[in-house]
GULUM-704290 format. One record per residue: residue in one letter; x, y, z of N, C-alpha, C in turn. Coordinates in steps of 0.1 Angstrom, whole numbers, plus 5000, padded with zeros to 4 digits. Example, Ala and Ser with C-alpha at 12.3 -4.5 7.8 and 13.67 -1.06 7.14 Angstrom:
! GULUM-704290
A513249435078512349555078513249675078
S512849785071513749895071512950005079
***
This chain:
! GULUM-704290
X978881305851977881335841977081205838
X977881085837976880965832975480955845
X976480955859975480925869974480995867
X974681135864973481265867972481215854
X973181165847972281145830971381015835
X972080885841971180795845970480845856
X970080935863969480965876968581055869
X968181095858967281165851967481365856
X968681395858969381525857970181575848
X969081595837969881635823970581815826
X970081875836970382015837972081985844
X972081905856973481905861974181845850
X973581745840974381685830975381815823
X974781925822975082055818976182115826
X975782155835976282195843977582175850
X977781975846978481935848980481955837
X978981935827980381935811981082065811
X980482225817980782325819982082345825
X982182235833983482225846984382155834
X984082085832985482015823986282115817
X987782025817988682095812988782085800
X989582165798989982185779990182035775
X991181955783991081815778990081715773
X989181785783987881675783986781745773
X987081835764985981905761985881835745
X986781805740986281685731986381555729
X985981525741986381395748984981305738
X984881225736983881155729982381125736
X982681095748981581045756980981175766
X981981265770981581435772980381485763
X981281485750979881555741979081495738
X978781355740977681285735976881325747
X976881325761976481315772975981485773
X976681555769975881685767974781725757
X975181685747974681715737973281625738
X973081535741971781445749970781545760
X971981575765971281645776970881795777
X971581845762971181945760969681955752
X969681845744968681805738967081765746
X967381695758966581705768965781855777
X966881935779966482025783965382105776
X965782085761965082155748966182265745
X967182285744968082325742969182305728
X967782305721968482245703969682295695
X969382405699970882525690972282475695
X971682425709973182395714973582225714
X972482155712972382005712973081975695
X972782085688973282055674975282125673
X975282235676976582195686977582145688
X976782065696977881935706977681815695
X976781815695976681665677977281725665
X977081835661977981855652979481865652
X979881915665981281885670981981725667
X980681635675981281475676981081435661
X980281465647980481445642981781465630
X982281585635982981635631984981535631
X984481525648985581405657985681295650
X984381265647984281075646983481075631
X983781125624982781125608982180995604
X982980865612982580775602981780675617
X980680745624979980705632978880765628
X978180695625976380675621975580785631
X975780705643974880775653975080895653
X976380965655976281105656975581215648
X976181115632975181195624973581225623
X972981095627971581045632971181175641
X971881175654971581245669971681415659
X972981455649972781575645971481565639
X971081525631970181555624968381555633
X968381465644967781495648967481635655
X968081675662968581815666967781895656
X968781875643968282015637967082005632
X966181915629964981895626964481955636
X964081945651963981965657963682165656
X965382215653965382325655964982355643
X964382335629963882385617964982375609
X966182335615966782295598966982185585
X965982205580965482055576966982005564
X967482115559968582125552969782045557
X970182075567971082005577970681885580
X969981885586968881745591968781665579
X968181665568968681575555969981535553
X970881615552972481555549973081505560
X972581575571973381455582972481345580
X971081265574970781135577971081095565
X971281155550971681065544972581095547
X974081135551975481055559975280925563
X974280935580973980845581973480705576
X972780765565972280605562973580565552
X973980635545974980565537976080475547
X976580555564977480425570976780325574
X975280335577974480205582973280275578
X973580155563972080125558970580065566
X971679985573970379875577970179915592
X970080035596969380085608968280155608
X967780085617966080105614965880305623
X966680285625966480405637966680525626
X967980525619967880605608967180655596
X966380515592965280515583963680595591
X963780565603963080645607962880765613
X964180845614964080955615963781015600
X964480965594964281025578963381035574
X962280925579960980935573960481025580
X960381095596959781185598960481345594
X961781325590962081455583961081465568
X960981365561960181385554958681425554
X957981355565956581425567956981555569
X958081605578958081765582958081825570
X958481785560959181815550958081805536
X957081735544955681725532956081645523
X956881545520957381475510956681325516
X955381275512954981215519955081085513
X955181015500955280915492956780885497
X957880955500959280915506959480885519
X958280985528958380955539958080815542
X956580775536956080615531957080525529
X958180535520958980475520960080415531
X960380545534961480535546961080475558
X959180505561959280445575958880235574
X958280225555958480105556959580005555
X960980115552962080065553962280035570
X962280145575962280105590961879955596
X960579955591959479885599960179745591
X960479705583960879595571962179575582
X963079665588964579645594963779605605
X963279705611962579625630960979615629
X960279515628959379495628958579515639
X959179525651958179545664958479715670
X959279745659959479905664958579975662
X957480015673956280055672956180175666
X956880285671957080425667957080465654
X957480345646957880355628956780295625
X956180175633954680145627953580245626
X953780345638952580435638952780525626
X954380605626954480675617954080625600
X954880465602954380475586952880455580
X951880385593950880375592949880545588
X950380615594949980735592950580835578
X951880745573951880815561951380725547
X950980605554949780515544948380545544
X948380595554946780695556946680805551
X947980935549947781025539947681035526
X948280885524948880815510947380785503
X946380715507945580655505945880495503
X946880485509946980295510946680235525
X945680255519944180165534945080035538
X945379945527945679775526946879795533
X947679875532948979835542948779945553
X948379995556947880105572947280015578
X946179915576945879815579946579715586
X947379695577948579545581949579615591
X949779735592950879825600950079795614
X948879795611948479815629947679705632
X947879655628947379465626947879425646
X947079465655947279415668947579555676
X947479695671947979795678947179845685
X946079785690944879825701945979775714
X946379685711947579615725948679695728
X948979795718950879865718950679905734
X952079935739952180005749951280135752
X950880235758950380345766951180455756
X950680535745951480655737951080775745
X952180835740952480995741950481045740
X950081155746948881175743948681205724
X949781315718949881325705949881235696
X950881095697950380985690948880915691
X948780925707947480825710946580915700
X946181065700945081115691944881095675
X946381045669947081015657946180835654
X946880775668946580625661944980605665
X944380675675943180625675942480665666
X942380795656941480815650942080725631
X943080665630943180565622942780415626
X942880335645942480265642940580275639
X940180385646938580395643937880395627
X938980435621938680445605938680235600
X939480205608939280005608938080015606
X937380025615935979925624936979875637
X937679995644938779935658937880025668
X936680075668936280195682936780155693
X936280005700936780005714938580005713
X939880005702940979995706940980145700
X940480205694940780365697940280415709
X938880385715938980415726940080435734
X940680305744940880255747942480305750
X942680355735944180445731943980545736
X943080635736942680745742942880725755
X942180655761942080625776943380635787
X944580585775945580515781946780615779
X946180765771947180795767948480915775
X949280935776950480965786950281135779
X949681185791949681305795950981415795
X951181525789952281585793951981665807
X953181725811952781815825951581935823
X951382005832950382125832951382225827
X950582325815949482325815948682275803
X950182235793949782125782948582025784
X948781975794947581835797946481875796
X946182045803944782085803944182095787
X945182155783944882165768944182015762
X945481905764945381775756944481705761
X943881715773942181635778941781705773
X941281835766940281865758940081835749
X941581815739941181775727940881595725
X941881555737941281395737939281395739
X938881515746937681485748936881525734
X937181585726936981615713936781505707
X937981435705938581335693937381215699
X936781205712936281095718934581115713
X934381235712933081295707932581245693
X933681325686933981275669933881105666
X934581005674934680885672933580825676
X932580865687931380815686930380885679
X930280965675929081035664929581005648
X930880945650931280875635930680745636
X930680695647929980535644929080555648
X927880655652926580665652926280595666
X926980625676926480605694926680735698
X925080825695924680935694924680935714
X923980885722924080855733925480915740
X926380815735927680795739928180915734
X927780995724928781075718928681255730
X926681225731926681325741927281305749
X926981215761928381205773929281275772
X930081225760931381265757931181395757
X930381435754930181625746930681725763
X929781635774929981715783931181755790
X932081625785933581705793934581785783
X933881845772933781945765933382065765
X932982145779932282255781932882395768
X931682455765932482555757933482665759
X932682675776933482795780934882765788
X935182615787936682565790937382595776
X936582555763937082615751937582755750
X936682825754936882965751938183035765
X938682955772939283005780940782955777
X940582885766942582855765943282975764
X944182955765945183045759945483075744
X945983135740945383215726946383065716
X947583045722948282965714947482835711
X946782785720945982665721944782635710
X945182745697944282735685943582575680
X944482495683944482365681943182305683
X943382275698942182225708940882315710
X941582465705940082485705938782495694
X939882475680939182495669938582295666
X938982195676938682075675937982035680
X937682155691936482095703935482145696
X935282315688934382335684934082255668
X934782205664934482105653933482025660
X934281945671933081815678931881895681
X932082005688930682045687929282095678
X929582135666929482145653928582025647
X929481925650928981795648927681715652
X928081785667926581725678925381835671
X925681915670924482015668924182015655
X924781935643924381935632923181765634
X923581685642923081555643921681585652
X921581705662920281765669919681905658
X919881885644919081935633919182115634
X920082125645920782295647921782325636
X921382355623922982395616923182505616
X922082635623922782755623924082775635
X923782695646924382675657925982605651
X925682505641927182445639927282545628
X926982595625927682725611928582785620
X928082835628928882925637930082865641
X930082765644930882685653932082645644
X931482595632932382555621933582665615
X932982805618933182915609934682955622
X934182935631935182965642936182825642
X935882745638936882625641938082685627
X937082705615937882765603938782885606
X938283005610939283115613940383045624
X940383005631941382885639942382795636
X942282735621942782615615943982675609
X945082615620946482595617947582495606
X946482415600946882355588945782305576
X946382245564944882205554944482115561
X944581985564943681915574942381985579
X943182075591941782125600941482255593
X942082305579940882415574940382305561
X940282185560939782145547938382115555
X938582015569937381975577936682065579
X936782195589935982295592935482345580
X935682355567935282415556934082345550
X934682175551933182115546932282095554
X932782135568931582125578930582235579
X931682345578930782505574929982495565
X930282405552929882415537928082355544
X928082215549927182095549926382215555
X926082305570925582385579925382465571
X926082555560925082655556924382605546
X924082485534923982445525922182415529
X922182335544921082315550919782415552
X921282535558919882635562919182725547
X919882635533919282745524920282815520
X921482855525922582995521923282895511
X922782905501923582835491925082885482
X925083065482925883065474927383105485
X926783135500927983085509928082975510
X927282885512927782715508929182695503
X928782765489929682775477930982805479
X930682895488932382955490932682905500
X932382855510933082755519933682615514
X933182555505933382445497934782505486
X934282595483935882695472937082635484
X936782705501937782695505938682585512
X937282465509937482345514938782285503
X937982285491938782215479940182265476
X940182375482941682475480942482435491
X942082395504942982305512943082165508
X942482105504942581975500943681915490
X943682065475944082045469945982055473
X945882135488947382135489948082025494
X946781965501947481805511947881715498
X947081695484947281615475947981645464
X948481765463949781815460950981755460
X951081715475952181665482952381515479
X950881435474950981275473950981255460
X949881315455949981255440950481465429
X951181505431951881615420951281585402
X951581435400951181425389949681445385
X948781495395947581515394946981615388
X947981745394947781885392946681925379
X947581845373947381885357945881895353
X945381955347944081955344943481855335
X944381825327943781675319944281525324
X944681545336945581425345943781335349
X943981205351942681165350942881075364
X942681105374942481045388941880865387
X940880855381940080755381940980655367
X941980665361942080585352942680465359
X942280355354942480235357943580155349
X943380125339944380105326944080195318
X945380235307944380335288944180205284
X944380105287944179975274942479935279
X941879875273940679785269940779715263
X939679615265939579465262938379475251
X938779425237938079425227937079365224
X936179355215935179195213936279085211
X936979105201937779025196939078975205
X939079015215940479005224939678925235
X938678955234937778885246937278725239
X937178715229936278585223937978495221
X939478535223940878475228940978445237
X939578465248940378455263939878305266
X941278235269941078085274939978065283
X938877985274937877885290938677865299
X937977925317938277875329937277825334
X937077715343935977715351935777835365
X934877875366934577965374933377985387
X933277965395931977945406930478025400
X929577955404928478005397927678145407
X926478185403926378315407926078345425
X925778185426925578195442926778145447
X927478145441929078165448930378195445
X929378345440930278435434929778585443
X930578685446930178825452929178875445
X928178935454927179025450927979165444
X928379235433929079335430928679485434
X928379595444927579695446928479805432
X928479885421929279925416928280095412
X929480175409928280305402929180435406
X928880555402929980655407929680705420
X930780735424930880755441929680855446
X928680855455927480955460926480895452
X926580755446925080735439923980645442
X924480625454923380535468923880405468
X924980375464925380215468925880215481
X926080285492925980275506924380195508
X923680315506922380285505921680135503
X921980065490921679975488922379895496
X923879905501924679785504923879755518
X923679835527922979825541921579745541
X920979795528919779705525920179595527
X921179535514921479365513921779345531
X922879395537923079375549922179355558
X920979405553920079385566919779275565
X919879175553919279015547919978925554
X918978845561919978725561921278665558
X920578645542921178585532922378645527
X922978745531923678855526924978925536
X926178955534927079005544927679115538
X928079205537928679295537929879305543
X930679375540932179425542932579585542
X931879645541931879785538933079805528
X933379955526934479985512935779885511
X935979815507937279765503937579725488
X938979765489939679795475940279615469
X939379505472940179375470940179395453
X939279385446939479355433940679475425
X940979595433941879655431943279635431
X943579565446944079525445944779385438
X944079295433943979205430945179255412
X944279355407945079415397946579465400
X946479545410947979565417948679445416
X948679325423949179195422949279165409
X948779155400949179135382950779215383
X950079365382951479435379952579455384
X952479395400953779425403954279305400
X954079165393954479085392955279065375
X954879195370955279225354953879195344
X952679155350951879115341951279245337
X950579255323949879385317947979335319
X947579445326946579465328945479545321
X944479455312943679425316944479325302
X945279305297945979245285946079105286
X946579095298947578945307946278865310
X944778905314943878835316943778715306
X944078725298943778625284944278515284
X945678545293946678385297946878355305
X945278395317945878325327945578165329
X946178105338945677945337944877925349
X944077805345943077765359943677775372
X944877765373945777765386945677945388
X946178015379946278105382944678245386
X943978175380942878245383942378175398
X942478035400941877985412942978105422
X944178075420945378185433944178275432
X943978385424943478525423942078545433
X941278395430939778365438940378385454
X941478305453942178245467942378325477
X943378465469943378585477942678675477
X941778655473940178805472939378745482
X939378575481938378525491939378545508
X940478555506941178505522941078745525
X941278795518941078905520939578965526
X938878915522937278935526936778855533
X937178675539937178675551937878735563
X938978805562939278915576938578965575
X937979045570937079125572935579085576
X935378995572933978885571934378785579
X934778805591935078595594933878565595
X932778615596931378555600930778505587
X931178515573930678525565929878375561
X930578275564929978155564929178115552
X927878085552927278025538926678145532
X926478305541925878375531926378455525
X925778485509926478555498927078705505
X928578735496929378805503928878975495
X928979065498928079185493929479305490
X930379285477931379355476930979505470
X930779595481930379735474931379835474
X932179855460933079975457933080015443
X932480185445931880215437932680205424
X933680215425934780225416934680085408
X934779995418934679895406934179875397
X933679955390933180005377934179985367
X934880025375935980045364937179915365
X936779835371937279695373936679565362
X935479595357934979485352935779405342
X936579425335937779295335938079195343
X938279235352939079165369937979045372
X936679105375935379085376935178945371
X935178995355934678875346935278795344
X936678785348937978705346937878625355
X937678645369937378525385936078495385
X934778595383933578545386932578625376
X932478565362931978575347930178545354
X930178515366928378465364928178525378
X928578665381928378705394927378845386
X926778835399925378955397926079065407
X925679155394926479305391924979435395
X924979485401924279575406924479775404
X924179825393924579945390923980075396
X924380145404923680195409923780345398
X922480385398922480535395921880665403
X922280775396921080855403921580965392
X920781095393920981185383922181215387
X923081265371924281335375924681425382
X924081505377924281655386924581605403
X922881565402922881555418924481465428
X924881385414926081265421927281355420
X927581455411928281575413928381695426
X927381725425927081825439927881745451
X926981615455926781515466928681495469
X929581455455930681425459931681615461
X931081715453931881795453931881845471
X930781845478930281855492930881775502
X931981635497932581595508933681585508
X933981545521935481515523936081375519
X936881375511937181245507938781215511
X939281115512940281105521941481015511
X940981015499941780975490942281055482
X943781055480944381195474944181205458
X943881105454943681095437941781175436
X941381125448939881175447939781315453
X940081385460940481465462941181605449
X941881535447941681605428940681575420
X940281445419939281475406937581555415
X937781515425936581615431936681815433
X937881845427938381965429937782075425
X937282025412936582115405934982055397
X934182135394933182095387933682045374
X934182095365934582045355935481935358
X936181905365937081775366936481705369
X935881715378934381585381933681545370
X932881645364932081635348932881485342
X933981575339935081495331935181315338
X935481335350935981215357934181105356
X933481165356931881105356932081075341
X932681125329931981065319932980965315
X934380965316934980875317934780785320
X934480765331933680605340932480585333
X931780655326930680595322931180535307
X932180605302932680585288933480455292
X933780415300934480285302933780145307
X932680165315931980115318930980055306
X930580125299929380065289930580045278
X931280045275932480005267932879835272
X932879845285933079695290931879625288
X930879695293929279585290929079515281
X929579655268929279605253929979455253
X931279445256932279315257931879225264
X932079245278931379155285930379095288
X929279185282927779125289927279085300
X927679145312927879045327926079095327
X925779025340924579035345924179145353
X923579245348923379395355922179425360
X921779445370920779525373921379675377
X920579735370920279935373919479935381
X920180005393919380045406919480215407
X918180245402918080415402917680475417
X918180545421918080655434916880705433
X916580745425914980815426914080715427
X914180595417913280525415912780405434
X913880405438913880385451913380455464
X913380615462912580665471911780675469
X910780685456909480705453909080585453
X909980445451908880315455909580215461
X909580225470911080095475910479975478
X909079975481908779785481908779725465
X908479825456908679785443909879725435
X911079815439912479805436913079715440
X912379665456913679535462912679445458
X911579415450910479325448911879275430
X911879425427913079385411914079325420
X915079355432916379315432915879155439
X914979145442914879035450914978895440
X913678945427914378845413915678835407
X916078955410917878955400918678885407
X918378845424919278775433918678655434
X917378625430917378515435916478485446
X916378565459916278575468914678615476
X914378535482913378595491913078705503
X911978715511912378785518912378925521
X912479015513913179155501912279225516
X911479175520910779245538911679345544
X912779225544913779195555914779345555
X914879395543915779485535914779645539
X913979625543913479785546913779805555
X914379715565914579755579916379775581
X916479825572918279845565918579985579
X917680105578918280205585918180155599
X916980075607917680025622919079955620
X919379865608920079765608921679835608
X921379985599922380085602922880135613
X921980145618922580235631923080125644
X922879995644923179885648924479815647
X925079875633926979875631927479955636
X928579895638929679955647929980085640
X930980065624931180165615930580075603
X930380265596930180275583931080375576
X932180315565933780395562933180515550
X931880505544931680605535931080755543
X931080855537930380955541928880965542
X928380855537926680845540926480785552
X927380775563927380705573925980765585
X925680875581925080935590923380925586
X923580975566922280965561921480845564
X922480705563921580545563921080535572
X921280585578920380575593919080635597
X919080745584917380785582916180735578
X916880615572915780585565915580635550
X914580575543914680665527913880825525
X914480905524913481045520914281115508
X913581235502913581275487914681345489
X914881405503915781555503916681565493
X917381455489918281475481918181445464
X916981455464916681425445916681545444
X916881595432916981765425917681855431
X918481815446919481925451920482005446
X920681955431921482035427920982155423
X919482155424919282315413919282375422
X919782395436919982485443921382555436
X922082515431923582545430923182545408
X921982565409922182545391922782655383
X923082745386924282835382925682825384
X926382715392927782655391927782555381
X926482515378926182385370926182415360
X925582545354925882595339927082505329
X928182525337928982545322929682425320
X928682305332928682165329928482065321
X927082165319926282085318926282035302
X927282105294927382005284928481955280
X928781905292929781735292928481635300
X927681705308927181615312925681605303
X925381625298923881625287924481485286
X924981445271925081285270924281195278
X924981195290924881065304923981155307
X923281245308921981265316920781205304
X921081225291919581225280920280995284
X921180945283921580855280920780775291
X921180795302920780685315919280735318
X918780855311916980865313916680985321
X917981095324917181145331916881275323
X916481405329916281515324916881635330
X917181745322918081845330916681935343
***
């Protein structure tokens, strides 16, 4: 049996244990040897079995319980499969192999903040165990924890050659980096199953290769790709093969929306949706349907493709953040506490870097052209960008997990301790920036709005840039996409929870100004397409800076980056036009029973209903 097992003959391995006598049949290394090899065959019912037997033999051995519980995960019993790994982990805690099965019972299991846990336990016991890096990287990507999915795959363009199902997994997270050529690359390399699975899985790799270049805008490249995508190879899978074919026609969808056809991707979308075997691929297809008919005019099917988007969405973020549900649960809160006049005029003098060497701040609610503007600065010389990153956020994370109260604990910190805070915002935004050298760094996250404590505590003399645009329209714009963060993902769920979540941030924001007084320019959306040499002629005095030429040439300068991580990734590349000022009155009957949470911030920031 061992020989037949090392000669890769798991069937004689069977075959073989058959012949044994009654003696040998609970022999320890018999049923391990079967039960392996029953498991190889794909033979689960019986693989669980022969491990439940040995564990039964040997109770106080780890692995068996491990190898059961694999099994029955395997066969759908996730009930079994839980108590044999916690067995397991309670005789050996500190096996990484264990922590990582457990974490993938838990993704089976949709328990995804545990699964996070378990596979960083893993990864914390064996650090070069790739298999627990992909997984936990991927349950920090459902999670919305960018900063450690990051650090998980910190060199994973190099891993070994993956399964083709991983390779589709890790390339389209490292592409969400700024990694195209090591998701390529992954793709390229990745380990095929036999026929007739492989036919299937080059499809969908040729999919996933489509998507990854029309996400970073190598429109060129992306066609190529489209052609070893034929439709009528789509249309000829086998019926089970819903998968690959509802993904090819997503990629296709895609191309045809970017060649100005959205009746063509309506269709395409609408079939990728009737197809979609989980929320993932019916949340995608839904907002892809939504964008295609929204274009051609069909507004109030728009509507209901977008219904069906947000109703998948809302199940993936169910699973991460539960405490969301709630209808007065507030996605976007930052701290309940604020910082007073009077709590502010206590806070110890620090010295602090002055405004040319301090971040450019891009801030404003999410869909209100700070993509837009950031690509401008970027096109400047004088200017670098970083695209979305969450450093001043985290920077607050670091307070609290250290016991400090936030936004409270600002008041005592010491020069040492504010220079640390500079220390690691600046070492975090050069990875991302190594080029960044002498020109001003361009930190644009819209949220940080709701940061300005953080802000005025490391860099009190940094020029703050606010972007606006009418409400409504910043409501529609965010209810219409896909957002990949599970807290945003709820507060975008509904019109009214958005309402709600837009006035909050504005209720917090001019609540800090009042205190703070940082240095603001209002950069309005409208006011920029109707005059844009005018506007960067304003930002060009608020910065300082000459030049402001240089900044209209932002949409070649777009299409010239590798990636862009927001969903306007496609619009900056047009250049400036109106399309999208007053879009909402297309939909001004969902808006009705908005519109008085939102009156205030519309009569307040200037605009009109």
């Amino acid at each position: 049996m061992a020989a037949a097992w090392n000669a890769g003959d798991p069937e004689r391995v069977v075959a073989l244990a058959g012949q044994a006598t009654p003696s040998w049949q609970d022999d320890e290394a018999v049923l391990l040897l079967l039960g392996l090899a029953q498991q190889a065959c794909g033979r689960v019912q019986q693989a669980a079995t022969s491990f439940r037997r040995l564990a039964q033999l040997r109770p106080e051995v780890s692995a068996h319980w491990n190898n059961l519980a694999v099994v029955c995960r395997e066969a759908g019993d996730l009930a079994e499969a839980e108590q044999a790994l916690l067995t397991a982990l309670a005789l050996a805690p500190d096996d990484a192999e264990v922590h990582y099965n457990l974490g993938l019972l838990r993704i089976q299991q949709r328990q995804w903040l545990a699964a996070r846990q378990s596979l960083l336990d893993a990864v914390q016991l064996s650090p070069h165990f790739i298999e627990a890096r992909l997984q936990a990287a991927h349950a920090c990507h459902v999670c919305g924890d960018n900063t450690q999915q990051e650090a998980l795959l910190d060199g994973a363009g190099d891993w070994p050659p993956q399964t083709a199902e991983h390779a589709l997994l890790l390339s389209a997270m490292l592409s969400v980096q700024d990694e195209l050529d090591a998701a390529l690359r992954t793709l390229a390399r990745a380990q095929l199953p036999a026929e007739p699975a492989a036919t299937i899985m080059r499809l969908r790799i040729a999919a996933q290769r489509v998507l990854l270049y029309e996400r970073n805008n190598r429109l060129d490249a992306a066609r190529e790709a489209l052609e070893q995508l034929p439709i009528d190879a789509l249309e000829a899978l086998p019926a089970q093969a819903e998968q690959a074919r509802a993904e090819g026609w997503r990629a296709h969808a895609a191309m045809a929306m970017r060649a100005g056809d959205a009746a063509v991707a309506a269709t395409l979308q609408a079939r990728a949706l009737a197809s979609a075997s989980d929320d993932e691929s019916r949340a995608a297809a839904a907002f892809g349907l939504a964008s295609a008919l929204d274009r051609q005019g069909h507004y109030a099917e728009a509507w209901q493709a977008l219904q069906q988007a947000h109703s998948a969405q809302r199940e993936i973020a169910r699973h991460v953040v539960p405490e969301l549900l709630a209808t007065d649960s507030r996605p976007l809160q930052v701290s309940a506490e604020r910082v007073g006049r009077d709590e502010h005029a206590r806070w110890r003098p620090l010295a602090a870097p002055d405004s040319r060497h301090s971040p450019v701040f891009v801030v404003g609610f999410p869909r209100s052209g700070t993509t837009l503007l950031e690509q401008m600065l970027d096109a400047h010389p004088d200017f670098r960008s970083m695209d979305e990153r969450a450093h001043v956020h985290d920077l607050i994370e670091a307070m609290q997990l250290v016991g400090q109260r936030y936004p409270a604990d600002l008041a005592e910190l010491s020069q040492q301790d504010a220079d640390q805070l500079r220390s690691v915002y600046w070492r975090q935004a050069r990875r991302v920036a190594p080029d960044l050298g002498a020109r001003r760094l361009v930190d644009k996250n819209p949220l940080n709005m709701l940061c300005l404590p953080m802000i005025m505590r490391l860099f009190p003399h940094a020029r703050i840039i606010l972007c606006l645009r009418h409400p409504c329209d910043v409501l529609l714009s965010c209810y219409m996409q896909s957002f990949r963060s599970p807290a945003f993902m709820m507060l975008c769920s509904s019109l009214p929870r958005l309402a709600q979540g837009y006035a909050h941030a504005f209720e917090q924001w001019f609540a800090d100004t009042e205190v703070f007084a940082p240095a603001v320019l209002e950069w309005r959306y409208e006011s920029v397409v109707s005059g844009l040499d005018e506007q960067l002629a304003r930002l060009g005095d608020f910065l300082e800076t000459t030049d402001t030429p240089a900044m209209t040439r932002f949409a070649e300068h777009a299409r010239g980056k590798r990636f862009i991580s927001t969903p306007s990734y496609a619009q900056v590349t047009e250049g400036v036009h109106r399309r999208a000022v007053g879009r909402w009155q297309n939909h001004r009957r969902q808006f009705e029973p908005v519109l008085p949470v939102l009156q205030p911030w519309i009569e307040r920031l200037g605009y009109r209903r």
